[in-house]
C-alpha positions as CSV (number, residue, x, y, z in Angstrom):
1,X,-13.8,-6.0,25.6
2,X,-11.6,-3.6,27.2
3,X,-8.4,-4.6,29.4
4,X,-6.6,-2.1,30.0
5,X,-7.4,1.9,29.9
6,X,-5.4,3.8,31.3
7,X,-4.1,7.3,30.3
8,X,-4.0,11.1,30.3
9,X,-2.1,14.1,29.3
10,X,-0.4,14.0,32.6
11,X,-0.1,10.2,32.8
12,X,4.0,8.8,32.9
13,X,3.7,5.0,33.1
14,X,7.4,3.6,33.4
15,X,8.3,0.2,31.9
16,X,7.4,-1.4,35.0
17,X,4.0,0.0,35.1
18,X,3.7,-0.9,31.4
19,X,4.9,-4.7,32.5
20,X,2.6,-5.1,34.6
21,X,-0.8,-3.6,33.5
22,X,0.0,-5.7,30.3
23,X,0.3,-9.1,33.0
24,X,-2.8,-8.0,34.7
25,X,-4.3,-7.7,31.1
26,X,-3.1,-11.1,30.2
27,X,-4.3,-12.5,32.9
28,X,-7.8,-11.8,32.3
29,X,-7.3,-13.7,29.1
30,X,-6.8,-17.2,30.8
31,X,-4.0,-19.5,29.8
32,X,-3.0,-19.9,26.1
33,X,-1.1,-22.4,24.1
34,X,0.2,-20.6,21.0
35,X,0.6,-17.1,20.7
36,X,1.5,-15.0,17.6
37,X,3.1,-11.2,18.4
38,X,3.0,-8.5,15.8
39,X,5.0,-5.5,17.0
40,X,6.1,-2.6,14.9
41,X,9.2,-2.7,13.1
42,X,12.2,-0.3,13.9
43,X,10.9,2.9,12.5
44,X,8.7,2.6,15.8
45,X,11.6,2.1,18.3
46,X,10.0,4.7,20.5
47,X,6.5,3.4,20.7
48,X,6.9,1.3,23.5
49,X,6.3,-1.9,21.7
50,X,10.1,-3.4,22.4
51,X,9.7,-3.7,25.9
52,X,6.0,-4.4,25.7
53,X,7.2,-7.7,23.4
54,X,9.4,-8.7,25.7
55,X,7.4,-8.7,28.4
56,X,4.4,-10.7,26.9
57,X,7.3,-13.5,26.1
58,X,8.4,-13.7,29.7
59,X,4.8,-13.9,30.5
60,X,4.3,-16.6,28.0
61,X,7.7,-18.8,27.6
62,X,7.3,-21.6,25.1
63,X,3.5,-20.8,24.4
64,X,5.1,-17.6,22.5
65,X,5.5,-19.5,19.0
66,X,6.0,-16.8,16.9
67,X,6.8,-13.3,16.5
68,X,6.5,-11.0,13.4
69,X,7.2,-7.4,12.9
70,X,4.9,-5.4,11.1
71,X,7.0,-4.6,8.1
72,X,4.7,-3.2,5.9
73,X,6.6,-2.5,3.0
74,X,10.1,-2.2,5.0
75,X,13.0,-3.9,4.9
76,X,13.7,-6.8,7.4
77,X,14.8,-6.0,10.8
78,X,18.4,-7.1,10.8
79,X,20.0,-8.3,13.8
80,X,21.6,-4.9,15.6
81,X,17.9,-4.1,15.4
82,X,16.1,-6.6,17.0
83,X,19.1,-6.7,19.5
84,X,18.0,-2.9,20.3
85,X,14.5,-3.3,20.2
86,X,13.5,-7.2,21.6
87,X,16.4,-7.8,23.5
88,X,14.6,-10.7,24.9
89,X,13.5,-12.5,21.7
90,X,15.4,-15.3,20.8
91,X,15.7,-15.0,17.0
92,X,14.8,-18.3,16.1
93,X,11.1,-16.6,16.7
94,X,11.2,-13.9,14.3
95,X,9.6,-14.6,11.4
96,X,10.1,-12.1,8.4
97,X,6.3,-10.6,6.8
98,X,6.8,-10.4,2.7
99,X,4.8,-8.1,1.3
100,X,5.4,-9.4,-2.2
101,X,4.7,-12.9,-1.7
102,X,3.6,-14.5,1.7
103,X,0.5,-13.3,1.7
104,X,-3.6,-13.9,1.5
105,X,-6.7,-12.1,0.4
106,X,-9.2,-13.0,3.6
107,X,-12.2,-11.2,1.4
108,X,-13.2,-8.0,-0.3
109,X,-14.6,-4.9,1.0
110,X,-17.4,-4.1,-1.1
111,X,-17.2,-1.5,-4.1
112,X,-20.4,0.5,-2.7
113,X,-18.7,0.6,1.0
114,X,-15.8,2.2,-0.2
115,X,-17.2,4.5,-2.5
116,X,-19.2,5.7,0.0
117,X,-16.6,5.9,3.0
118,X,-14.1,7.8,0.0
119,X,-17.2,10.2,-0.9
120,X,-16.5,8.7,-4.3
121,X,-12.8,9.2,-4.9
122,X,-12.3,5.3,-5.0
123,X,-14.7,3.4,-6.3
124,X,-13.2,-0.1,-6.2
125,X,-14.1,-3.2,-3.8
126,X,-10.7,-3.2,-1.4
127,X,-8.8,-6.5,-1.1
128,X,-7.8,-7.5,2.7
129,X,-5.2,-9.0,2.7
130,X,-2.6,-10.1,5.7
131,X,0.4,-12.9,6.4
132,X,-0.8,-16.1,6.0
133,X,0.9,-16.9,9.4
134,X,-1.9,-14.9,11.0
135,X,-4.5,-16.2,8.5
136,X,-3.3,-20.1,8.8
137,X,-1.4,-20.3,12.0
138,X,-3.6,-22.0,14.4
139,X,-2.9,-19.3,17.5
140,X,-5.1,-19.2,20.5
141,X,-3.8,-15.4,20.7
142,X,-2.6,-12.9,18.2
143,X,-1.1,-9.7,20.2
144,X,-1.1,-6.8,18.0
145,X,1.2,-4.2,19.5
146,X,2.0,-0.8,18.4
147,X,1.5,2.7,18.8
148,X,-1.2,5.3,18.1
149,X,-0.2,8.5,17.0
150,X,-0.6,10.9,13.5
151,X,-0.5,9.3,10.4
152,X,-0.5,10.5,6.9
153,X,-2.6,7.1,5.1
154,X,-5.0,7.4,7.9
155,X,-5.0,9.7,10.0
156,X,-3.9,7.7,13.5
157,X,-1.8,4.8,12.9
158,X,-2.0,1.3,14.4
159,X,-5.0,-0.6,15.2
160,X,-6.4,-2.2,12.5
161,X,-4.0,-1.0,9.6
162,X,-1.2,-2.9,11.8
163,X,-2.9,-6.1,10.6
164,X,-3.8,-5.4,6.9
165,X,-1.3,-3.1,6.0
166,X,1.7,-3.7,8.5
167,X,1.2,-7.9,7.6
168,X,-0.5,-6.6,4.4
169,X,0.1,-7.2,0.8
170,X,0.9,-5.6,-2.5
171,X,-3.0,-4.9,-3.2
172,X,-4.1,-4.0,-0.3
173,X,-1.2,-1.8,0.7
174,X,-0.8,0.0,-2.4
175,X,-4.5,0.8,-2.9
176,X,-5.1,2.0,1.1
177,X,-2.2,4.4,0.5
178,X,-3.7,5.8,-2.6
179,X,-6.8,5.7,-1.3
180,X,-5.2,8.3,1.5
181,X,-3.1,9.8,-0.8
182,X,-6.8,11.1,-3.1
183,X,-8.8,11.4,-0.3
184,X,-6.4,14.4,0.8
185,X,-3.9,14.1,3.8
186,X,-4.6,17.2,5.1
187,X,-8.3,16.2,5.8
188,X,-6.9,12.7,7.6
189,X,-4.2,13.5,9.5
190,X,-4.6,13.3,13.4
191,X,-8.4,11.9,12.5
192,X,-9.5,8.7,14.5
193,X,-12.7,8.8,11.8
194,X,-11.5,8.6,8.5
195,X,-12.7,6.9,5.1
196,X,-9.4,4.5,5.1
197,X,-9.7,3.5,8.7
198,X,-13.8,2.8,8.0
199,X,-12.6,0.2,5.6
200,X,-9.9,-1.4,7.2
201,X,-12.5,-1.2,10.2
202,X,-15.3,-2.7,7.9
203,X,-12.7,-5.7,6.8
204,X,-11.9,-6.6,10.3
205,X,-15.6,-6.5,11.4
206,X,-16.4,-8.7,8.2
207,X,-13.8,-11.1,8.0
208,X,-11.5,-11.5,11.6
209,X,-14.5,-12.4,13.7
210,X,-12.8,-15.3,14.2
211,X,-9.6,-14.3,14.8
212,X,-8.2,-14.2,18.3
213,X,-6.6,-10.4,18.1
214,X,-6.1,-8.1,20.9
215,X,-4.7,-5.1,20.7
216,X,-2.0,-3.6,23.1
217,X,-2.0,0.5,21.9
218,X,0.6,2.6,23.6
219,X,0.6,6.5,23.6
220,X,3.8,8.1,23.5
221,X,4.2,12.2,23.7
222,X,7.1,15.2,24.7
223,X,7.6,14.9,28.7
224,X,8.3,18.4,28.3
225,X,11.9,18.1,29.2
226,X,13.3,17.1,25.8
227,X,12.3,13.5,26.6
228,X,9.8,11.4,25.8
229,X,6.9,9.9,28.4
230,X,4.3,6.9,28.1
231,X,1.4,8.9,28.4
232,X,-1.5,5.8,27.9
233,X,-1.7,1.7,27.6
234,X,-4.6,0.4,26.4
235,X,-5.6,-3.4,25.9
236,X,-8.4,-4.9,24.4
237,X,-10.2,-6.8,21.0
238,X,-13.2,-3.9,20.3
239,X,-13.0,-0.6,18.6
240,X,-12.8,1.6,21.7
241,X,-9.4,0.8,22.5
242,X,-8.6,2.3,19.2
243,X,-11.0,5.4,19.9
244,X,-9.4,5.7,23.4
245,X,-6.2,5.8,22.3
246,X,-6.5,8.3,19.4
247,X,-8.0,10.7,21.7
248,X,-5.2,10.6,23.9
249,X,-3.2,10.8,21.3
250,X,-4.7,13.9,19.5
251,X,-3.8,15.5,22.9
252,X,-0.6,14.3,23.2
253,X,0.9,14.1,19.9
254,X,-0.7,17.2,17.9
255,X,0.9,21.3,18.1
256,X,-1.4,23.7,16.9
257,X,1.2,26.4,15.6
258,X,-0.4,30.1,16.5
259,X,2.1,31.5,14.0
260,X,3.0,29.7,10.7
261,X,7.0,28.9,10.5
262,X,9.0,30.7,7.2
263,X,11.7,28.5,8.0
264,X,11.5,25.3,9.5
265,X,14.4,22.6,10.6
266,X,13.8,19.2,11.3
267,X,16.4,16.5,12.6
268,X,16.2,12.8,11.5
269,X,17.3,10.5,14.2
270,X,20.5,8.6,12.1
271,X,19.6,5.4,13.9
272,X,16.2,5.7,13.1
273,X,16.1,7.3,9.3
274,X,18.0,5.9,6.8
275,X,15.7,6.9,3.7
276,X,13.3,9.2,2.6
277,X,10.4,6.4,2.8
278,X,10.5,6.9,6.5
279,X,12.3,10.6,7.0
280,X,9.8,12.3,4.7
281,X,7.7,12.4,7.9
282,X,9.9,15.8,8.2
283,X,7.3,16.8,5.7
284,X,3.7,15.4,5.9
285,X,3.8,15.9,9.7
286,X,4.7,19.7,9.4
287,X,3.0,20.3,5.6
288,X,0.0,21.9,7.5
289,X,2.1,24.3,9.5
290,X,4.5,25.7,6.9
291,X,3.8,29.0,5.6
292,X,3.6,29.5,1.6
293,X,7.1,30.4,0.4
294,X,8.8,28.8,3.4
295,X,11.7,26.6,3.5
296,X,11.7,23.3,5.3
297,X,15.5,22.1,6.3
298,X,15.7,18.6,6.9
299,X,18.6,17.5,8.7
300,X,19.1,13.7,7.4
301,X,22.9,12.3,8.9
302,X,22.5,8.8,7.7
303,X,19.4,9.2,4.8
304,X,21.4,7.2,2.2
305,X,18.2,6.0,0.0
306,X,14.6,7.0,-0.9
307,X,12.8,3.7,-0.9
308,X,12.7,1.0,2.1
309,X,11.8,-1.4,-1.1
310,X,14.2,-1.2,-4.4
311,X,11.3,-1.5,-6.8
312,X,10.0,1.6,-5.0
313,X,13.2,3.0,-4.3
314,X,13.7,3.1,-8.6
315,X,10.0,4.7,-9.1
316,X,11.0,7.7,-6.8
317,X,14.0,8.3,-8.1
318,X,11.9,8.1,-12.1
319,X,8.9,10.6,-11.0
320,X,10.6,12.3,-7.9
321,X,8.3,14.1,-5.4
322,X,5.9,16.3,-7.5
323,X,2.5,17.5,-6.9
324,X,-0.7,16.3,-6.8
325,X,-1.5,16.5,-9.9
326,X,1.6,15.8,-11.5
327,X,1.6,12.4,-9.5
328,X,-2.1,11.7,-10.7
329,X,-1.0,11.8,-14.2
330,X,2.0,9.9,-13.8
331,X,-0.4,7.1,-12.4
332,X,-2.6,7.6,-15.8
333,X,0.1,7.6,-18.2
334,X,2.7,4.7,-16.7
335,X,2.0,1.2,-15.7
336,X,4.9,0.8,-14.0
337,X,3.5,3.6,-10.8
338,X,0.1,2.4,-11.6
339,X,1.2,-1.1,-10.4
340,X,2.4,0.8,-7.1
341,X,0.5,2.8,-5.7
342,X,1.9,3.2,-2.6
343,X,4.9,4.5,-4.2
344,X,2.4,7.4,-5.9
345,X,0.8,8.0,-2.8
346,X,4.2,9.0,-1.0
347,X,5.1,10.8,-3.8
348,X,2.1,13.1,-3.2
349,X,3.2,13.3,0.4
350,X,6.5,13.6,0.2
351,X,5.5,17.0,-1.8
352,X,5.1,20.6,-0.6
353,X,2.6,20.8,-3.2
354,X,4.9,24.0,-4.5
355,X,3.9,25.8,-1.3
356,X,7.9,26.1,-0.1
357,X,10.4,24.5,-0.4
358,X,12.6,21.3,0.8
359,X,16.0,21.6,1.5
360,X,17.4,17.9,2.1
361,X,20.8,17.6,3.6
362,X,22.0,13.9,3.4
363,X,24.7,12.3,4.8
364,X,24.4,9.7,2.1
365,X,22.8,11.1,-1.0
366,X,24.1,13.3,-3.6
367,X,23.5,16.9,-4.7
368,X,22.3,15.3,-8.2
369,X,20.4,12.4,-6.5
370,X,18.8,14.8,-4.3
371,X,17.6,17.2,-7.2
372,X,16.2,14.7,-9.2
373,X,13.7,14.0,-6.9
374,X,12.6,17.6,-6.3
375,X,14.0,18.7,-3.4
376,X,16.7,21.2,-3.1
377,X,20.2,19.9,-1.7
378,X,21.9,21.2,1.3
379,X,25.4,20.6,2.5
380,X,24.9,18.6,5.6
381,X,28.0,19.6,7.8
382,X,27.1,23.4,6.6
383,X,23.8,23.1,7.2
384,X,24.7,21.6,10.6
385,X,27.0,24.4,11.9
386,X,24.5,27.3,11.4
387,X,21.8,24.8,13.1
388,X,23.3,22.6,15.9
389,X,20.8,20.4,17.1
390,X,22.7,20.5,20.7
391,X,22.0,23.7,21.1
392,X,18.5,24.1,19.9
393,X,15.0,23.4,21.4
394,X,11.8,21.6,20.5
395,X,9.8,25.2,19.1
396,X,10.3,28.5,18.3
397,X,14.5,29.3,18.5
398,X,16.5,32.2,17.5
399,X,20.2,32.2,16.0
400,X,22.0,34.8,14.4
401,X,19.1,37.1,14.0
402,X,16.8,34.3,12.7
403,X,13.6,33.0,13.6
404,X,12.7,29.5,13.0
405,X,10.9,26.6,14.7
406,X,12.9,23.6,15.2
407,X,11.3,19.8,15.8
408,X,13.6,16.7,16.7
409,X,11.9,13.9,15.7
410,X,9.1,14.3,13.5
411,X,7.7,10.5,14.2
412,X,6.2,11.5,17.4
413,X,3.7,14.4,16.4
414,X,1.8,16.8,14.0
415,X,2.4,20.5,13.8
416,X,-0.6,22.5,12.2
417,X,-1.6,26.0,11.8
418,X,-5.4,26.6,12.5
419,X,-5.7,27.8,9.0
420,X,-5.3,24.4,7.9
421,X,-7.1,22.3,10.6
422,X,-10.5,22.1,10.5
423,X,-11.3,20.9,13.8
């Protein structure tokens, strides 16, 4: 059933409209006694979600038992961050996901499903697998909130892969992301229909029947004055939320670039991107744009590691950031990336695929760290001067006699050229 739907290209909802279209949403619902939150993690601070949270826990009091943010394979939120985001949350609520251990597989996807959703590429049954706190935990309600928008693994993010890859374990995340990663990113991204969301789709129709989730799917775009605008809220427990919200979103949140960029700079957020886990989206969400034997600048102040997880962290740094088929031997040869998959799969999107090239410019990395993962190094405060994000604008900009397209947070969008984007 569907809640809440409410959205459009032109649509601003403010925090008050959010508030109470999510009351009016929750009111339909009828009184409940305990009631489970999964938000987003910090790395979505702009979806929407924090005040969204909130509000749900004023609406709820002591009937809201628990909350949990969707980790994934991140690090815990610590406190200046859940000050920022949930304000409102007393912390004795937050309850940390672990990836590696607090975790259960609900059931398997069958082999023949995913072969056929993967047109063969994968060929194993998939393991669904979530936090037992969602599994076990006895809610009457389980609000899954989050934000739909372009995603590398699956072509829109949120939805269903908030639940079994967001609360998700080792398995299951590390084979959905290599399931992406072989399937080809380019043919996912900014796709509501895609093999990896079939199965996650598939395992939620099969085994969460019973489960009381609703969704609460935010869409979040350019207000076209270097701001950003809530451009859709939708609420509900069926697949068309989902649907609704990805089209929005491909309206929103996707640039189709008429010219393709020789030089692109991209700014990471420091209070947002503190690794190349999360600021590599400076790469996937631009890959499709960039024109062969371009340079991507990535502008990184407070990028000071490569992965959110120190097991993954040590594989990048051991196979750095090569190409497809370079990664897909590594996972042949070695155990150690075979046993982490995820870590291969953002390996093989973290890469240019030798098409042009990456200049990184950390605040908190070294020249030699930054070169052994593949990547060219730039000097940060050079690199800064000659492109001052203060005085440069979302698009095509001009300095010093050259051209080159500049985006300020990569999070929020994809940037393709119709050469690559088969519509």
């Amino acid at each position: 059933m569907m809640y809440v739907s409410q959205g459009s290209p032109d649509t601003i909802l403010s925090d008050q409209d959010l508030d109470r279209l999510l009351r009016n949403a929750l009111d339909k619902l009828g009184p409940r006694k305990k009631v489970l939150a999964v938000p987003p993690d910090f790395t979505r601070l702009n979806s929407k979600a924090g005040p969204l949270t909130c509000s749900a826990y004023d609406y709820y009091g002591k009937a809201m038992t628990d909350v949990m943010p969707a980790l994934g394979t991140h690090v815990p939120m610590p406190e200046w961050q859940l000050d920022r985001m949930y304000p409102s949350i007393p912390k004795d609520l937050i309850r940390e996901h672990d990836w590696r251990n607090d975790v259960v597989t609900v059931g398997e996807v069958p082999a023949e499903f995913v072969s056929e959703a993967t047109e063969g590429i994968y060929t194993k049954a998939w393991p669904a697998q979530m936090n037992k706190l969602l599994w076990e935990g006895g809610h009457d309600l389980i609000l899954s909130i989050g934000q739909v928008v372009p995603h590398e693994v699956i072509g829109m993010a949120n939805y269903t892969k908030n639940i079994f890859v967001g609360t998700g374990g080792v398995k299951g995340i590390n084979e959905s992301h290599f399931i992406g990663a072989a399937f080809g990113m380019e043919r996912m991204m900014g796709r509501a229909d895609t093999p990896l969301r079939r199965i996650l789709n598939e395992a939620a129709d099969r085994f969460c029947q019973h489960l009381p989730i609703v969704y609460v799917l935010t869409v979040v775009g350019p207000d076209g004055n270097g701001g950003l605008a809530t451009r859709g809220l939708y609420v509900g427990d069926s697949h068309d939320v989902f649907d609704e919200a990805a089209a929005l979103s491909l309206e929103v949140n996707f640039t189709m670039i008429e010219e393709q960029p020789s030089k692109m700079v991209v700014y990471l957020d420091p209070e947002e991107f503190h690794s190349t886990w999360l600021g590599n989206k400076s790469i996937y969400r631009t890959r499709m744009a960039m024109a062969d034997g371009g340079e991507l600048i990535v502008l990184g102040p407070e990028v000071g590691t490569f992965g959110e997880d120190p097991e993954i962290d040590r594989l990048i740094r051991k196979y750095g950031y090569r190409t497809t088929p370079e990664v897909m031997q590594f996972v042949e040869q070695h155990d150690d990336i075979r046993d982490n998959l995820s870590a291969a799969a953002h390996l093989i999107h973290g890469s240019s695929e030798d098409r042009f090239t990456v200049t990184y410019c950390p605040g908190r990395l070294t020249r030699e760290e930054v070169e052994g993962v593949g990547y060219q190094y730039g000097d940060l405060e050079e690199m800064s001067d000659a492109y001052p994000i203060t005085e440069l604008k979302d698009g095509w900009n001009e300095r010093d006699g050259e051209r080159f397209y500049y985006i300020s947070n990569p999070a929020l969008g994809l940037w393709a050229h119709r050469s690559r984007f088969d519509d």
